[in-house]
Every structure is written in structure tokens, then in C-alpha cells.
C-alpha positions in Angstrom: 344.1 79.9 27.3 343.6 77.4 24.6 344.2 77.6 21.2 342.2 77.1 17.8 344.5 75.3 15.4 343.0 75.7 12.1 345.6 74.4 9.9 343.9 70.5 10.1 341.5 69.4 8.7 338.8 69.9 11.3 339.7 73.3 13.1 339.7 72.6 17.1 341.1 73.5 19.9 341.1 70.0 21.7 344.2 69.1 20.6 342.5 66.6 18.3 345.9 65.1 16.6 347.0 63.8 20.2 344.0 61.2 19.8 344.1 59.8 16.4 341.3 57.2 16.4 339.4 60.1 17.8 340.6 61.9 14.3 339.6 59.2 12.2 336.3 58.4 13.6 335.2 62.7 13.3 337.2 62.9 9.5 335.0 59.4 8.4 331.7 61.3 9.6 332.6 64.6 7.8 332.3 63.7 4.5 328.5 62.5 5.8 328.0 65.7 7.1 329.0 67.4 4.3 326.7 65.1 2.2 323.7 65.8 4.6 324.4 69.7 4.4 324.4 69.6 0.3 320.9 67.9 0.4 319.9 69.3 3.3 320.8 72.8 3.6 320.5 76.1 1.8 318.8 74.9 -1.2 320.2 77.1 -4.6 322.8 78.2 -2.7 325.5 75.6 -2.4 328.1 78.0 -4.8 327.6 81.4 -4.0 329.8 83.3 -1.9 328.2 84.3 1.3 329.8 86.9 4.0 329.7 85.3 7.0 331.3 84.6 10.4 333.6 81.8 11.4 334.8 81.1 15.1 339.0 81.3 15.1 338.9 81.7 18.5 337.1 81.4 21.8 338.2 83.9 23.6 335.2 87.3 24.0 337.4 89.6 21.9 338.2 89.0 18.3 336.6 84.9 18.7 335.0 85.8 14.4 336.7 86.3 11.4 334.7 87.7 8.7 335.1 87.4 4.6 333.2 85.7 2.3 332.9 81.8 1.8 331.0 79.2 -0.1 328.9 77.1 2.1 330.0 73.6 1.5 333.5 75.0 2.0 333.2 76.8 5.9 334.8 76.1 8.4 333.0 73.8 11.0 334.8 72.8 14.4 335.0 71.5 17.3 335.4 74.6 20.2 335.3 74.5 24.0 335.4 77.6 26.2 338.5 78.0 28.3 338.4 75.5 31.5 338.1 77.1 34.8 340.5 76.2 37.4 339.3 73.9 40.4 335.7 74.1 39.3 333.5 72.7 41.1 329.7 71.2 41.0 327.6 73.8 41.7 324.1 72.7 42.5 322.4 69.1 43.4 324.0 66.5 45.8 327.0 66.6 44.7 327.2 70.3 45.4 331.4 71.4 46.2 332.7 68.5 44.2 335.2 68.2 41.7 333.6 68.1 38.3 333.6 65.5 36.0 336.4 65.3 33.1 334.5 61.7 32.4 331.6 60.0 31.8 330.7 58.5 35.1 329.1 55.3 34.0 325.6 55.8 36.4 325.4 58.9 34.3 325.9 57.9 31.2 322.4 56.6 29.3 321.4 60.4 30.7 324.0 62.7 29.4 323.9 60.5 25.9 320.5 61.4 26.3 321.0 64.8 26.7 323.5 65.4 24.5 321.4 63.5 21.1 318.4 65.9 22.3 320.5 68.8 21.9 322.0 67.4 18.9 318.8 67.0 17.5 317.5 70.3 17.2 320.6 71.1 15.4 320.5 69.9 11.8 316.7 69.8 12.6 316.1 74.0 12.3 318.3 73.7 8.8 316.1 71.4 7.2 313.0 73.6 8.4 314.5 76.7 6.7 316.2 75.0 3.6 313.9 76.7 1.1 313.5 80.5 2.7 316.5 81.8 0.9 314.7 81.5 -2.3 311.9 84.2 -1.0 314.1 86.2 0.5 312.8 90.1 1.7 316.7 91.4 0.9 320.6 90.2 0.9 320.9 91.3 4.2 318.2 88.7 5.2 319.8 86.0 3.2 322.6 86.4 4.5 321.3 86.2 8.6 319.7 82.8 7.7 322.6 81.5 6.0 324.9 82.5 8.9 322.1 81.3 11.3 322.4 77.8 9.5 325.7 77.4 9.2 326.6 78.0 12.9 323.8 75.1 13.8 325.8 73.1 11.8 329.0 73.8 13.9 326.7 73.5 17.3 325.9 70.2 15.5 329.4 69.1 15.2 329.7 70.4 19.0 327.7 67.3 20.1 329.3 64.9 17.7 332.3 65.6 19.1 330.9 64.8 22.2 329.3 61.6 21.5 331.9 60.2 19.9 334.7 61.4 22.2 332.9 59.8 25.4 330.7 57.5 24.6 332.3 54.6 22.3 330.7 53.1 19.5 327.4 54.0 20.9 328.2 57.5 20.7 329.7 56.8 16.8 325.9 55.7 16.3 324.3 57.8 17.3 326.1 60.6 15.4 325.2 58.8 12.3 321.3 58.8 13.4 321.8 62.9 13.9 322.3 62.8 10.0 319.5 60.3 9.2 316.1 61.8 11.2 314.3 64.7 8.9 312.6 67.0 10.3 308.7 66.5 9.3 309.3 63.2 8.1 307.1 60.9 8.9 308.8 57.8 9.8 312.2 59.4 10.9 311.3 62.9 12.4 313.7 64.9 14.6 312.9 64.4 18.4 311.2 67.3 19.6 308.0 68.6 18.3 308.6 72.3 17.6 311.7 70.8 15.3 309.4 69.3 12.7 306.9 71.6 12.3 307.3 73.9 8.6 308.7 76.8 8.5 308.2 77.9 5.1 307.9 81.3 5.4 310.1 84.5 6.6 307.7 85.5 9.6 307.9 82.1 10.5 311.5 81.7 10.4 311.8 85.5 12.5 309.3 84.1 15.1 311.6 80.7 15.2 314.5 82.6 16.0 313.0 84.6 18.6 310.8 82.1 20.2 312.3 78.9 19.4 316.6 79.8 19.3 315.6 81.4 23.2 314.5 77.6 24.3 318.0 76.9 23.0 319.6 79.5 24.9 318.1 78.8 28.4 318.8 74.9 27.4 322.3 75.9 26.9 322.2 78.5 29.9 321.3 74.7 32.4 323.8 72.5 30.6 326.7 75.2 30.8 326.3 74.5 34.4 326.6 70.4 33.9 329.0 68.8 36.1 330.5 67.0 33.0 332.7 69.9 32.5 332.9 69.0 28.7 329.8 69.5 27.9 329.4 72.9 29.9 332.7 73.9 28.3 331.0 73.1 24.5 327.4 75.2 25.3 329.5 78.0 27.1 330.9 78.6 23.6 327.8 77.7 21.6 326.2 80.4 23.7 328.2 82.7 22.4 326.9 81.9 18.5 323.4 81.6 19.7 323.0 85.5 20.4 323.5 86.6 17.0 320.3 83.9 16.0 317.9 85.6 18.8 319.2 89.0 17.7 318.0 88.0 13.9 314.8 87.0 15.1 313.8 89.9 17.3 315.1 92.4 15.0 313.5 91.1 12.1 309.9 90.9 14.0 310.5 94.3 15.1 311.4 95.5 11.4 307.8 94.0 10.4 305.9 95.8 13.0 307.6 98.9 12.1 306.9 99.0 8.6 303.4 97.5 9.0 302.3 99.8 11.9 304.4 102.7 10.1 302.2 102.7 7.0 299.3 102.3 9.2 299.6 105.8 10.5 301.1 107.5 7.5 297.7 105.8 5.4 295.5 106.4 9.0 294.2 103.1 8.3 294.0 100.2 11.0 292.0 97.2 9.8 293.1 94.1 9.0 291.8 94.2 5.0 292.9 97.7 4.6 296.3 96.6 5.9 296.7 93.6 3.7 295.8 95.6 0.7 299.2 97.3 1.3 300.8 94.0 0.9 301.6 94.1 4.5 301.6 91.6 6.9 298.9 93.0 9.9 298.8 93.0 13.1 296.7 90.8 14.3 298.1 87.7 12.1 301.2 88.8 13.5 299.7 87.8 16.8 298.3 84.1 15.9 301.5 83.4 14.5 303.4 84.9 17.6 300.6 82.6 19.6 301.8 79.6 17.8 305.7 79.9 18.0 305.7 80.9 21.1 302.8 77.8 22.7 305.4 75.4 20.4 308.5 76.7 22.5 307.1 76.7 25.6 306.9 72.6 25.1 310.4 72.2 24.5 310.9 73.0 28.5 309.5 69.5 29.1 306.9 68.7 31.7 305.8 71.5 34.7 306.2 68.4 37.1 309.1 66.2 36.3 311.1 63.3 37.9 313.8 63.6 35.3 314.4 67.4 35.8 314.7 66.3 39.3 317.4 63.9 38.8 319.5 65.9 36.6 319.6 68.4 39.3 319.9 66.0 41.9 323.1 64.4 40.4 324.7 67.7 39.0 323.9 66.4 35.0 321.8 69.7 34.5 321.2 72.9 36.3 319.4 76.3 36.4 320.7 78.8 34.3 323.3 81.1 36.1 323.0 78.7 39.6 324.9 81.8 40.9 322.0 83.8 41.0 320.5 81.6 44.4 321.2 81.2 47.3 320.5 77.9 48.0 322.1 75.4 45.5 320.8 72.0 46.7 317.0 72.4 46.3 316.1 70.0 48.9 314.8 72.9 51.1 312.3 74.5 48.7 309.1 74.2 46.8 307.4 75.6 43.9 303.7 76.8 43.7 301.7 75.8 40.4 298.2 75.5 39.6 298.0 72.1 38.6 295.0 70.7 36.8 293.0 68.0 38.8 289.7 66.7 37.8 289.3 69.6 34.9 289.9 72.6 37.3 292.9 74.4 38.3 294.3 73.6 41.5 297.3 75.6 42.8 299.6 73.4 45.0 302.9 73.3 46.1 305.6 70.5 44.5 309.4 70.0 45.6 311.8 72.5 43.6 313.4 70.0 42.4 310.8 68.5 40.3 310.0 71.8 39.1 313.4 73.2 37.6 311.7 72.6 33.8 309.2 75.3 35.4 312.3 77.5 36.8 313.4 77.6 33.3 310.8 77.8 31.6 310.0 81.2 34.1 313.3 82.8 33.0 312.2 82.6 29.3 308.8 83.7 29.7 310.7 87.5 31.1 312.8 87.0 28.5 310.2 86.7 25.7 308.8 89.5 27.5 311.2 91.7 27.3 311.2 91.4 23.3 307.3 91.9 23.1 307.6 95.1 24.8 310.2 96.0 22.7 307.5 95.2 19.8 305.1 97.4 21.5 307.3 100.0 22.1 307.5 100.2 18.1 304.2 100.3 18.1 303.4 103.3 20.5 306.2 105.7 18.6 304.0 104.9 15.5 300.7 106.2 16.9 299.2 102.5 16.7 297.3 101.4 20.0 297.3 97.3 19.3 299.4 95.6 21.5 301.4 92.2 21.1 301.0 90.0 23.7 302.6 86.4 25.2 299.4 83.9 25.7 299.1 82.3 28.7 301.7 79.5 29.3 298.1 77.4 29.3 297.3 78.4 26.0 298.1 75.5 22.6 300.3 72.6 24.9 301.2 69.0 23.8 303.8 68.7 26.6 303.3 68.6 30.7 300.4 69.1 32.7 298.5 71.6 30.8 298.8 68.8 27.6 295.3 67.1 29.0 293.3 70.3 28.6 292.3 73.4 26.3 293.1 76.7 27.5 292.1 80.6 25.8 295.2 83.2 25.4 294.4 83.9 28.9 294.5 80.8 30.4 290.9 79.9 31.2 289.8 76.7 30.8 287.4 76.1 28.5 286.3 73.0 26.6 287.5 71.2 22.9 284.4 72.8 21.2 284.9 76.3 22.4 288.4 76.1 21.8 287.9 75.1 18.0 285.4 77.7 17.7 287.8 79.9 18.4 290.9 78.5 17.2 291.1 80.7 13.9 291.4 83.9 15.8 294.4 82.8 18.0 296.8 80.1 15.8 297.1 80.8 12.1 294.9 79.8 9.4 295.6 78.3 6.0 294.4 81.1 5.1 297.1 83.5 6.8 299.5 81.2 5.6 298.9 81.0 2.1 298.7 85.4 2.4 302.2 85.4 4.2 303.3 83.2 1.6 301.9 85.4 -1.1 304.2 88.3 0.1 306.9 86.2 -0.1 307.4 84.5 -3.5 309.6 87.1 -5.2 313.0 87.2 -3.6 314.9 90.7 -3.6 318.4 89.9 -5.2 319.5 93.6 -5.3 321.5 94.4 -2.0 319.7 98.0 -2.7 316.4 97.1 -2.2 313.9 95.6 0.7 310.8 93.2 0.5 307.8 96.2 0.9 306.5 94.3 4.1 309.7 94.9 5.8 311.7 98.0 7.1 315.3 97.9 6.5 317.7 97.5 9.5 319.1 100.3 11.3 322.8 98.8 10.3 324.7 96.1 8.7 327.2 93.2 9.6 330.4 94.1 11.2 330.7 98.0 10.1 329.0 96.9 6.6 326.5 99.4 5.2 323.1 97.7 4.5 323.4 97.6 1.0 326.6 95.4 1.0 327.0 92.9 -1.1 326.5 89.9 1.5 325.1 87.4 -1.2 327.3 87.3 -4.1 324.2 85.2 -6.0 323.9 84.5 -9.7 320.6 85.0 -10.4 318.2 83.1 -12.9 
């Protein structure tokens, strides 16, 4: 069982002090970091003290402490899971194998790869949200995204650690690029598209969480399985932190719908107008920008037919999520049925397994994302309301994979570029809906007593704390 020491100056559990160039290299790139994070992160709230989480320990029970700190000042480190004794490679050709404590060199321009993706995405989300506190719908809220952010910066300094632990000074360099790309930016962007699109407003940020943090979690659910035990032993524990970012999301879509479709019934009103006259956000805007998050996510699993999914699984780098789940752990023996799109028109056909994990993953989030909707709609029914949220069709909005070359309705016809721009405005948010979200939005609630009006208040606090707690000690203009 391994222990957080978080006496030094960067809190680990690595035994960081045995390596000291390793100690100098991480301390020189913290004062970067903590540069990036004051011109990067929560803007207006660098000084106030915020109640939030930080990791003393890796271990299931007890791993948080809770109390309130200033931003600039928490605790960020470097934390691996427990290793597991004899572990083995459990998937690809290397299947029974000792796992790797090292960087085997034919693997290393992949994993570095890898790794700088999932690095990426890190700093990226913070610099998307970086202006939401200042419209926030209560302290409770502000506090979620604030705890959200600062555990993407620890995940952050998760694959720093990595890069520069393993791979030299390219790895040194590349952990100074993580701090340089802005997301949005248009000659530096972050690397993945959903990463620099805006998120400037609170039903985007929900959705993000939901849609968006759950690509994260199946990412991290295939590389916990890497045969470079380091890096499963860093998501294993980043896993851990990710739940509470899905759990804001859901929640805070479901406290929308509930206060939307709960004045719907006690007012006996359903159109869109009517419901917007309430200064509520309705239903059906809720849906495009559900359509949108959700088409951006599904992107981020990389292509349906892919050579390099292939090869990670081949050579152990990346996995399924929870490989214990099959029975068969090679993928040599298997295929996967897809309709593929030849000529214009669907064709289904049958490609090796192998070449399809992206699509094996990408299946366990779409029941995942499921699961949440219904959850939505369940809402929904108690409150008398007959619309139903719904996923699109995995056809529906892609830029990535083999669905990229064509346009698609929610259902997953395919239909041509005119049709799909006449229609456009009724599935993906307008500027329009944008600028009326926004409107909702531009008076944040300081008082831990009250809530935005176009949001229901949870059904309980942080850690035994009433909803009304102080979580945001903020001075006020």
C-alpha cells in the first residue's frame, strides 16, 4: 500500500525525492503551471476561498480531504493506484505477459502519443469554462466547476509526470507544449475538436460534463488496461476523480429538466414561447444542444475502422474497458458488423475486431449516455410532460471516421448537404438559442440561499453540507 507524502513540495506517492533530477525537472514546470492556471483558469476567482476536495490518498476509503482553499494555492500531485502483484497483459498478442514497468522503445512514439492526447484535453476543458463562474445559477454550482477544474489540473499533472518521468527531454517538451496550445486558438488549438469548441454557458458546461467528461471515462476505462503499468496505474486513480465531473453534469441537466418541465405542468403550458417567457430554458433547445454535445463526443472515439486502434490492442498499449468482461482477449478470432458508407449508401459489412475496438468503445458509451437520458425522461414522466430526450443517431453531425464523408438526420438517414442545412436549426443550436441561454445566465447568484430561476436546487450538498453552505467564500463587486 503506497503512501501520499504531502509534506514536499509536490504531494506524491512515487517516492519522488529518490529521483532528484526527476524533482527538479517537475518543481521547474510548476511555477509554469501555476502561471498558466492564473491566466488560464477560474477567471475572478484566483483569491477566494473555495471548499473543495484534494486527494491525500489513493486508497477507496477516506482517498479526499475536504476544507476550504484558495485556488492558486491546492494541492496538485502526482498519484498512482496501488500496483497489483504479478500483473499481467491482458488482451492483444502479448496476452499472459509480464507488464511493462518501461517504455519499450518500439512503443514509445505511441504511448508519447497517447499520453499528450490525454494530456491535452486536460488544461483544454479549463480554458473552455474559465468565464462560467462569473454567471453562475448558485454557490453550489460554482463551487462543482471549480472542483471540476481543479482536478483536470491534477489529471494534467498525471500525464506530466508521465512524460517527463519516461520519455527524456522529449517528454520535458512536450509538457511545456501542454501549457502553450489554447483551446479555440487559432494558430495553437488543443488537439481534439470537441476541446476547442466554446463553452460559454452553464447548459453547455452540464452537457460537457455529461457528454464529453464520459469520453474521458471510457478513454481512461482502455488505458487502465495498458500494459505500461504506469500509465494504467495513473488513469486507475484519475478514474476515481472523474466520477464526481459526470455526476455534475448529469445532475445538473436533470435539475434543468425538472424545474423547466415542473413549471410546465404547474402553468399547464408546453410550447416553446410560452416556456421561454418563464425565463426557462425549454425542452426542445435542450435537445439541439444535447444533439450537439453529444455528435461532438462521439468524435473523440476516433475512427469506426481504425489501423491504429488495431495496433494498440494488438501490442497491449490500449485496451477495452474492463477486458475482464470477454471471453476472448486476443481479438484475432472475431469481427465486428457495421454499416459502412460506400458509394453514398449504407452498406453493412463485417471488419476484423480488432480494427474496430474505437467502435467497442464507443458502444459502451452510447448505453452509458443512455442510461442518463432515461434518467432525464424519467423526470420528465413524474412531471406529467410527454416530450422525450433522445440520443441522435451515432450518424447524426460527424467530423471524425466513416460517417465524416456524409450528412445524416437524428435518425441516421442519409440525406443530402441541402436538406441537412435546411434542417439544421431544428437539431444543433442556433445563435439564436445561444444568445437566449446566455440571457438567462448573465446575473450570477452570490447568496448560498438562493438558485438561478431556470434551475431546481439539488437534492443535497457536498460531503454532509446543506445546500445553502457557504462553498464560495466570494467578495462580491
Amino acid at each position: 500500500m503506497s503512501t501520499i507524502i504531502n509534506a514536499e513540495r509536490i504531494p506524491n506517492n512515487v517516492n519522488l525525492s529518490a529521483d532528484k533530477k526527476l524533482q527538479r525537472a517537475l518543481e521547474a514546470w510548476q511555477p509554469n503551471f501555476i502561471s498558466w492556471w492564473k491566466d488560464m483558469g477560474p477567471a475572478g476567482f484566483q483569491a477566494d476561498d473555495i471548499y473543495l476536495r484534494t486527494a491525500i490518498s489513493v486508497q477507496s476509503d477516506g482517498w479526499a480531504h475536504f476544507d476550504y482553499v484558495k485556488m492558486p494555492d491546492y494541492r496538485w500531485g502526482i498519484f498512482l493506484s496501488d500496483a497489483v502483484p504479478n500483473r499481467t497483459i491482458g488482451f492483444g498478442d502479448s496476452y499472459g505477459q509480464p507488464v511493462w514497468q518501461q517504455v519499450p522503445g518500439e512503443h514509445r512514439n505511441t504511448l508519447r502519443r497517447l499520453i499528450v492526447t490525454q494530456g491535452d484535453t486536460e488544461p483544454a476543458s479549463v480554458e473552455q469554462q474559465r468565464l462560467l463562474g462569473n454567471s453562475c445559477p448558485s454557490v453550489y454550482d460554482l463551487r462543482n466547476i471549480f472542483q471540476v477544474n481543479v482536478e483536470e489540473g491534477r489529471h494534467l499533472w498525471a500525464m506530466v509526470y508521465l512524460l517527463q518521468t519516461y520519455f527524456g527531454r522529449d517528454g520535458r517538451e512536450e509538457a511545456d507544449a501542454l501549457l502553450e496550445r489554447r483551446s479555440g486558438d487559432a494558430d495553437k488549438p488543443r488537439l481534439l475538436g470537441a476541446f476547442n469548441e466554446p463553452c460559454t454557458d452553464w447548459l453547455s458546461f452540464f452537457m460537457f460534463t455529461f457528454f464529453t467528461d464520459r469520453d474521458g471515462k471510457y478513454q481512461l476505462l482502455a488505458l487502465a488496461e495498458s500494459a505500461f503499468d504506469p500509465l494504467s496505474r495513473t488513469t486507475r486513480f484519475m478514474l476515481t476523480e472523474e466520477a464526481h465531473h459526470m455526476f455534475v453534469g448529469e445532475t445538473g441537466v436533470g435539475r434543468i429538466v425538472e424545474r423547466t418541465s415542473s413549471l410546465m405542468r404547474d402553468h399547464k403550458i408546453d410550447h416553446p414561447d410560452d416556456v421561454r417567457k418563464l425565463g426557462l430554458i425549454d425542452l426542445p433547445t435542450m435537445q439541439r444542444y444535447l444533439n450537439l454535445w453529444y455528435s461532438l463526443s462521439l468524435d473523440l472515439f476516433g475512427g469506426e475502422i481504425s489501423s491504429n486502434a488495431a495496433s494498440f490492442f494488438a501490442t497491449g498499449v490500449k485496451g477495452r474497458a474492463k477486458e475482464e468482461q470477454y471471453e476472448e482477449h486476443t481479438g484475432l478470432t472475431s469481427a465486428y458488423s457495421l454499416e459502412n458508407v460506400k458509394d453514398g449508401k449504407l452498406v453493412r459489412e463485417d471488419v476484423p475486431l480488432r480494427n474496430a475496438m474505437n467502435e467497442v468503445l464507443r458502444d459502451d458509451y452510447v448505453v452509458d449516455c443512455q442510461r442518463g437520458v432515461d434518467k432525464w425522461n424519467r423526470i420528465l414522466e413524474a412531471n406529467g410532460v410527454e416530450f422525450r430526450l433522445r440520443l441522435p443517431h451515432r450518424r447524426f453531425h460527424r467530423h471524425i471516421g466513416i460517417y465524416s464523408t456524409v450528412c445524416a438526420d437524428v435518425n441516421g438517414n442519409l440525406i443530402d448537404q441541402a436538406a441537412f442545412d435546411a434542417k439544421k436549426s431544428e437539431w444543433l443550436p442556433t445563435e439564436a438559442d445561444k444568445a437566449f441561454v446566455k440571457s438567462l445566465m448573465v446575473k450570477p447568484v452570490w447568496d448560498p440561499k438562493q438558485m438561478a430561476n431556470w434551475i431546481a436546487p439539488p437534492k443535497q450538498g457536498i460531503k454532509g453540507r446543506p445546500v445553502d453552505f457557504e462553498y464560495v467564500r466570494h467578495a462580491a463587486e
